[in-house]
N, C-alpha and C positions, 0 to 999 in steps of 0.2 A: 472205683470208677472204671478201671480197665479192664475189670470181669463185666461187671455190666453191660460197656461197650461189645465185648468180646461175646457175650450172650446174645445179644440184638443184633449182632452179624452172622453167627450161627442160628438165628432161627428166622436172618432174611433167606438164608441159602439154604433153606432145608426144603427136600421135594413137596413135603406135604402142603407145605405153606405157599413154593409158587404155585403148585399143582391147580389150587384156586383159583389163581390169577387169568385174570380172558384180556386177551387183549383188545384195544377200540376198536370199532367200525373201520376207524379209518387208516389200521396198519397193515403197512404191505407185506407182514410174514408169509413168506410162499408156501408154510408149508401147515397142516393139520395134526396135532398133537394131541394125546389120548391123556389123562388123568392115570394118579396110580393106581393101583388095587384097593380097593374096598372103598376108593373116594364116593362123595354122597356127590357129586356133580358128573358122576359117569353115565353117559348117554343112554337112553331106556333101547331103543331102536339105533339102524344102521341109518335111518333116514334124519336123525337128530346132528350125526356125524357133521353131514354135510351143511348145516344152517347154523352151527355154533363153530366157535373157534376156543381150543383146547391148549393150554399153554405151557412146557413146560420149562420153567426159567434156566436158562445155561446158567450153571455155579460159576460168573468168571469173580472171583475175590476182586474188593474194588474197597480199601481202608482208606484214601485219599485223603477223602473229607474230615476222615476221624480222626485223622495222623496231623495234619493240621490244624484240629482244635487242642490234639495231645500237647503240641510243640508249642503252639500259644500258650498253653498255661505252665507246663515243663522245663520250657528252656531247647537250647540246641542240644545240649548232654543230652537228652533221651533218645536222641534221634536212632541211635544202635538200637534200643529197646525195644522199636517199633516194625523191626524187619523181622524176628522172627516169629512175629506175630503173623504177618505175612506168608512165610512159610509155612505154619498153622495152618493157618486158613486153607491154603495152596491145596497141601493134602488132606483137608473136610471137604474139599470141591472134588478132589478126583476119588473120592472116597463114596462119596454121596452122588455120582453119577454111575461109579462102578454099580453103587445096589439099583439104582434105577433101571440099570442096561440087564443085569439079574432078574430081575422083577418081570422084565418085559421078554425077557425068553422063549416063556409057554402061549405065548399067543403072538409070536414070530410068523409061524407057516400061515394064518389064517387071515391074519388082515394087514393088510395093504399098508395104513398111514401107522400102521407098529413099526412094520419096516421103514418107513420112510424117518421114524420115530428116531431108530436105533440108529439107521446113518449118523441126524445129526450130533447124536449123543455121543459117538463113535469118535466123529470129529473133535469135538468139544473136548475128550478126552483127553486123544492127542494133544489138542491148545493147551491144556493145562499142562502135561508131561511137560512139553517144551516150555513152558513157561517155567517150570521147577526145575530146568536146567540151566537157564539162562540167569537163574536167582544170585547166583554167590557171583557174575559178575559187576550185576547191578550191586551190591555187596560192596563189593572193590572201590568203587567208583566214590570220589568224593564228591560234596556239593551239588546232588544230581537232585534233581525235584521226584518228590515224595511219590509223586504219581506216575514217575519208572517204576518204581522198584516194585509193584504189584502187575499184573496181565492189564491192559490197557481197559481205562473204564468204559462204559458203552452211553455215550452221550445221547441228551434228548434230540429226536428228531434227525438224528445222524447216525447212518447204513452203518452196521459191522460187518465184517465181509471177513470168512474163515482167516485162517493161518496160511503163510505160503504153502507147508507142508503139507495141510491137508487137503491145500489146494492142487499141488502137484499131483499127488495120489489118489485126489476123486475130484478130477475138476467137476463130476456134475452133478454132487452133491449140493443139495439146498443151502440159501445161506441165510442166516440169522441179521434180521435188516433194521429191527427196532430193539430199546430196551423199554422196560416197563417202570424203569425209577428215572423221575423227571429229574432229581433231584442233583447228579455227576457230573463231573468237569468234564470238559471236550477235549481239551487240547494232549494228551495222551490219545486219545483216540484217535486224533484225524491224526498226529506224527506217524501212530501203528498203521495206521491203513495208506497212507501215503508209500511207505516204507514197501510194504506190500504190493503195491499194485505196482509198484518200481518194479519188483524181483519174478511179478507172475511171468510162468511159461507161455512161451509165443503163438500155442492155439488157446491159453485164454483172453491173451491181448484181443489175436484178429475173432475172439467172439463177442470180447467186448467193445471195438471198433463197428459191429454194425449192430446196437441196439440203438434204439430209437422209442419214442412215446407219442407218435404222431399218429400210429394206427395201429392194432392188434402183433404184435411181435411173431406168431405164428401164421399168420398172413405171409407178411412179408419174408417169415423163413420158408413157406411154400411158393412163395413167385421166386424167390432165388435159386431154387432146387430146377427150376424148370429149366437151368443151363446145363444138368447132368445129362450127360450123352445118354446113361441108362434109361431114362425117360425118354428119351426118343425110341427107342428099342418097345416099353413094357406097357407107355402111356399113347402117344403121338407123334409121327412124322418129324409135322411139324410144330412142336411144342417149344423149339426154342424161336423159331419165328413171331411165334404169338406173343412172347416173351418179349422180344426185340420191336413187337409193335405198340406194345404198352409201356415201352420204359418209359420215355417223353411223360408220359401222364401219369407212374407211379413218382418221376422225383421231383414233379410238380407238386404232388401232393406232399410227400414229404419235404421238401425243402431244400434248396442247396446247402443251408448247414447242415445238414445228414444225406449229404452225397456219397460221405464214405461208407453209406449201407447199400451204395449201388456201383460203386466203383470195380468192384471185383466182377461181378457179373456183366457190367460195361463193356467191360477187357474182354471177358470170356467171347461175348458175342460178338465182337467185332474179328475175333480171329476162329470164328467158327467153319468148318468146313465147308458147310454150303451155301452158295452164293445169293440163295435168297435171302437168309439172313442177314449176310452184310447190306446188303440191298435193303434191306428195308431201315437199318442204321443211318444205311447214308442217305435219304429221302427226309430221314428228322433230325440228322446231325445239328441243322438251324434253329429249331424249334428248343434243343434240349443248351443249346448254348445262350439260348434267351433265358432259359431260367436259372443254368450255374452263374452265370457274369462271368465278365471277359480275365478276371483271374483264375477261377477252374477250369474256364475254354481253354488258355493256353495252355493250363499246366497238361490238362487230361482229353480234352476233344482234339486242338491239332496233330496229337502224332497220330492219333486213328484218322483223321481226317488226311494226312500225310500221306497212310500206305491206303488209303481208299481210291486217291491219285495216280497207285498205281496198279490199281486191280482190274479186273474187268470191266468191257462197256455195259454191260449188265447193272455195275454199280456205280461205274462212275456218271454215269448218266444221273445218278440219283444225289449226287455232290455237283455236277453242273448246272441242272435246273432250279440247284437254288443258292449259286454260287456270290451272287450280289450279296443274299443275306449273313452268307455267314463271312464274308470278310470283314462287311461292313461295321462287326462286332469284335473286330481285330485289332489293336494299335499299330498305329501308321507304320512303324520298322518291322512288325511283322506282317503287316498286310503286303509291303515292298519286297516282302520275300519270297512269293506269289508271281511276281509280274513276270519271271522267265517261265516259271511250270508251266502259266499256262497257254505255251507253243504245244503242250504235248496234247492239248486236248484237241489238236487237228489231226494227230494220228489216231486212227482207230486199228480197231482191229478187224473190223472188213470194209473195207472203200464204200460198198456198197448203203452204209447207214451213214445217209445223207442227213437226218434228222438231226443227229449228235453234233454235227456243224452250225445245222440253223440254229439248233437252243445254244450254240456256244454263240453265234454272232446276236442272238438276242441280250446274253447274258451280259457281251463286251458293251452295247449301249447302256446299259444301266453301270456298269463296271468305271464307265468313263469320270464320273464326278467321284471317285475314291482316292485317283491319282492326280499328281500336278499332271500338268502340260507336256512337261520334259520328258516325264517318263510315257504319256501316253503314244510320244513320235516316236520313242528311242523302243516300244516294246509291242503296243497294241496297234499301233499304224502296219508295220509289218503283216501279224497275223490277219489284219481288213483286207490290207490288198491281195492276199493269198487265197481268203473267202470269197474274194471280187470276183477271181478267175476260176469258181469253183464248177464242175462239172457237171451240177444240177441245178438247172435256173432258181429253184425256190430260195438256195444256197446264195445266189449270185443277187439274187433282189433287195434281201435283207441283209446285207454284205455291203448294198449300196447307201441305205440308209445308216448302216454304222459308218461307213467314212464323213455322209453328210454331217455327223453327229460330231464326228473329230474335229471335220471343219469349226462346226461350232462351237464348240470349245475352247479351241485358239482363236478365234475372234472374240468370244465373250472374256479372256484373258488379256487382249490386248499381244496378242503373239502372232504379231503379223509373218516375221521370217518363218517360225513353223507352218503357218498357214501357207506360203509361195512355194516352201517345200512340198508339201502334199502337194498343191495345184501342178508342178512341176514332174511330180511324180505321177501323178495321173495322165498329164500328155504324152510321159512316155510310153506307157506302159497301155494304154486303150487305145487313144486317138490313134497311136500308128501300130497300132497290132494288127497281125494278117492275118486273124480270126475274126470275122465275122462278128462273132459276139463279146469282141471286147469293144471295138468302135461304136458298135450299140449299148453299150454300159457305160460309155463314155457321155453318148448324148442321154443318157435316162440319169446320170449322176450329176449334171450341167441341168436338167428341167429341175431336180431335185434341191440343189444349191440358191438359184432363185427360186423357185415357189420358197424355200423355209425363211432365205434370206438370210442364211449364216453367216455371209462373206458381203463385204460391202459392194453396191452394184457398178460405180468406180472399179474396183480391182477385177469384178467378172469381166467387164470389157474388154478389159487391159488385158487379160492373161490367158481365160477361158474362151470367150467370145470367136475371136479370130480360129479357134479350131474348130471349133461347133462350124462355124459358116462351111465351111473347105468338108464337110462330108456330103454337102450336097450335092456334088459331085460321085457320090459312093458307090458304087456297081449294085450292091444288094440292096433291096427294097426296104426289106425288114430297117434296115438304118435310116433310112430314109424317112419313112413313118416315125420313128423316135424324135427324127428334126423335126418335121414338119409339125410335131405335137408338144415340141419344148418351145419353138418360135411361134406360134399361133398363140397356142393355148394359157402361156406363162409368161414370155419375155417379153411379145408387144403389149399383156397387162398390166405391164410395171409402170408407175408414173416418170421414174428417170428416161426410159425411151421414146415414153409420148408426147415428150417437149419437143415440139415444132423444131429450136434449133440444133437440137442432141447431133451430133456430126457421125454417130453409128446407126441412128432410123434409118436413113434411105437405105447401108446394106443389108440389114435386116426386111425390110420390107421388098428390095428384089431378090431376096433370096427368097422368101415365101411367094411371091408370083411364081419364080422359076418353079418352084414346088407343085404349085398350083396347075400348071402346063405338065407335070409327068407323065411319064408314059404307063407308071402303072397308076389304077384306079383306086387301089389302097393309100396312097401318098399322096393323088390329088385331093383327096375325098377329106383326108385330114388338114392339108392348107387349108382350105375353103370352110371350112369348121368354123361356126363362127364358138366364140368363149360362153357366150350365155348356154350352149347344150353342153358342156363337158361334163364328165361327171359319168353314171351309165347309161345315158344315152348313147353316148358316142359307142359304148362296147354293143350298144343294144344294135343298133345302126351296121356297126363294123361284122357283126355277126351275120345281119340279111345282107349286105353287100357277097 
């Protein structure tokens, strides 16, 4: 019964016999294998080559199955009997690949998948050598399952992937990914290969780290190449910028769970040497942390997002105009760790880009609903009233709307003391400034508070009102027109003032007579305004005057 056996595993392993063997449709062997000499299935043409798959079976010895039918009927005593059968075997497999490798010699030089042939046969070889070294201490070993003590069997439907060693010394050798006997245990198999991919060297690790099944794997190893500086040199300028404008939309496609096949090229581009590059990073820095989630934002977009904070206005412009979205995708203890940087976004690097303030006072209105209250007076209040005073009206207009915005904030929280603060802080700092254009920011940021209605009309009275009055008085005109257009046009059309007994109508109403009698025509023109033309009429008007 044990020559028997022993016959039917020497003539599974014999070349002629796998040599027949094709494998299915649907196996992923990477590679094309020739028949041996004088087989009746050798391809008539070179063009048959390429439409058939040719197979020949790695001799890996594999008695498992047979060793434990032995044992069933035998008993444990045979179990010594059964290992150097094993060894047998061992040397029929490196014996019967030696004549294969022989065979295929004389048609080396001439075709292509011979060669490709002899690599793997090559390898395979090696497998078995070390596997016939390792035998005597499987040998040693007691109580070990059957299925050591032979080269790991190659289960159905589960990858074999080379030996370490001959993965060390040809990592780019083909690897053998299916077997052709349905019939093997796995669990020796997935231990060896487990085992293995533990001990692979660290550029097969980072090759195996960015594969992927999402899209053609030579695809995506040509858009990654496009970070080689040689390519800017042989191909295009600008070929890493094109690169940097398609990332957002290749790892959307691919997916956040295979972000680590963009990771590396991420990196590269964000510390690339020219600034359009990064620039074009940080214009989709938002976009691309929508599709990792806010646990790969943190780990891998904030610290590029970090030093983009501090690179040029060139780029940082491209991280401020779309600074709401990507905090807002932040956890509150990291988003609070934000709130001092950004005072630096009021430094530029030429005074003269005025722009880079107004998108940052744009930014700070939406900014407002991310943080509590506290921290809005203790961090963003500051940088408003520094925007307030800013040296380009467009600067100072939208400057004025974000404080009205603060206001409202603390009133829709119920934060009255922070709200008296701001109101307090803005009488010092405009109503009595000896520039011209802060007492004018003062009455344009007083129309702006009532028209929105942030602040209850009770406490404008009380707090606001009485300073507003007292510029009517103001030497410059220009201030003058701002009163006249907050008192006409906004504060006598509130219903709190047009109660007959309100005890603040009458000074309100003689202070817009007084207006009315000015001596310049710009300022009476605006008393006398009645509410129903505001709107651009009044600009249209103020224009032909």
């Amino acid at each position: 019964e044990d020559s028997a056996l022993a016959g039917a595993e020497l003539t599974r392993l014999s070349p002629a016999t796998s040599a027949s063997l094709k494998l299915p449709a649907g196996s992923d062997l990477p590679i094309h294998s020739l028949p041996g000499p004088g087989s009746s299935t050798c391809p008539e043409g070179p063009e048959d080559v390429f439409s058939n798959f040719f197979y020949w079976r790695t001799p890996l010895p594999d008695i498992s199955k047979d060793l434990e039918l032995l044992l069933s009927e035998a008993g444990p005593q045979e179990e010594g009997c059964s290992r150097p059968k094993t060894v047998q075997h061992s040397c029929v497999a490196r014996s019967e690949i030696q004549k294969v490798l022989d065979s295929l010699q004389e048609h080396l030089m001439n075709d292509p998948d011979v060669q490709a042939q002899v690599q793997v046969l090559s390898a395979a070889l090696r497998a078995a050598q070390l596997d016939s070294v390792n035998e005597p201490e499987h040998q040693g070993t007691e109580g070990q399952n059957e299925g050591s003590v032979s080269a790991p069997s190659p289960a159905p439907d589960s990858p074999m992937a080379l030996s370490a060693s001959s993965a060390q010394k040809e990592p780019s050798e083909p690897r053998i990914s299916r077997s052709t006997d349905p019939g093997r245990p796995c669990g020796g198999a997935v231990d060896s290969l487990e085992t293995e991919q533990r001990h692979l060297p660290a550029p097969i690790k980072e090759k195996k780290s960015k594969l992927q099944d999402i899209i053609p794997q030579p695809l995506l190893d040509q858009y990654v190449s496009m970070t080689d500086p040689a390519r800017a040199q042989t191909v295009d300028t600008d070929i890493a910028k094109h690169c940097a404008y398609s990332l957002p939309g290749v790892a959307l496609t691919l997916g956040r769970q295979n972000w680590h096949c963009l990771r590396d090229t991420y990196e590269a581009l964000a510390s690339d040497v020219q600034w359009k590059v990064r620039r074009t990073l940080a214009f989709s820095i938002h976009e691309l942390a929508v599709i990792l989630g806010d646990q790969l934002t943190a780990a891998d977009l904030v610290p590029v997002f970090n030093g983009f904070l501090k690179d040029l206005d060139e780029v940082r412009i491209g991280i401020l105009k779309h600074l709401y979205d990507f905090l807002k995708l932040l956890h509150e203890d990291k988003r609070r760790e934000y709130l001092y940087q950004l005072q630096e976004f009021v430094v530029t690097d030429n005074s003269r880009n005025w722009r880079f303030r107004y998108e940052l006072a744009e930014q700070l209105i939406l900014i407002l609903e991310l943080y509590n209250p506290n921290d809005v007076h203790d961090y963003l209040m500051h940088i408003a009233l520094k925007l307030c005073a800013d040296k380009v009206s467009e600067v100072r207009w939208i400057s004025f709307k974000l404080v009205v915005a603060i206001l409202q904030k603390f009133s829709s929280h119920s934060e009255s003391a922070l709200g008296l603060s701001v109101i307090s802080e803005l009488v010092i700092r405009f109503r009595h400034c000896t520039k011209w254009v802060g007492r004018q920011a003062f009455a344009f940021i007083c129309q702006a508070v009532v028209d929105e209605e942030c602040i209850p009309v009770e406490q404008f009275v009380e707090h606001l009102l009485p300073s507003l009055l007292s510029l009517a008085s103001d030497p410059v005109p220009n201030v003058r027109v701002l009163l006249a257009k907050a008192l006409r046009q906004t504060l006598l059309e509130k219903a709190y003032l047009r109660n007959a007994g309100n005890p603040h109508l009458q000074v309100v109403e003689e202070t817009v007579l007084a207006l009315q009698s000015d001596r310049d025509p710009d300022v009476s023109f605006f008393a006398t305004l009645e509410p129903k033309r505001r709107g651009t009429a009044d600009v249209r008007l103020l224009e032909e005057r």
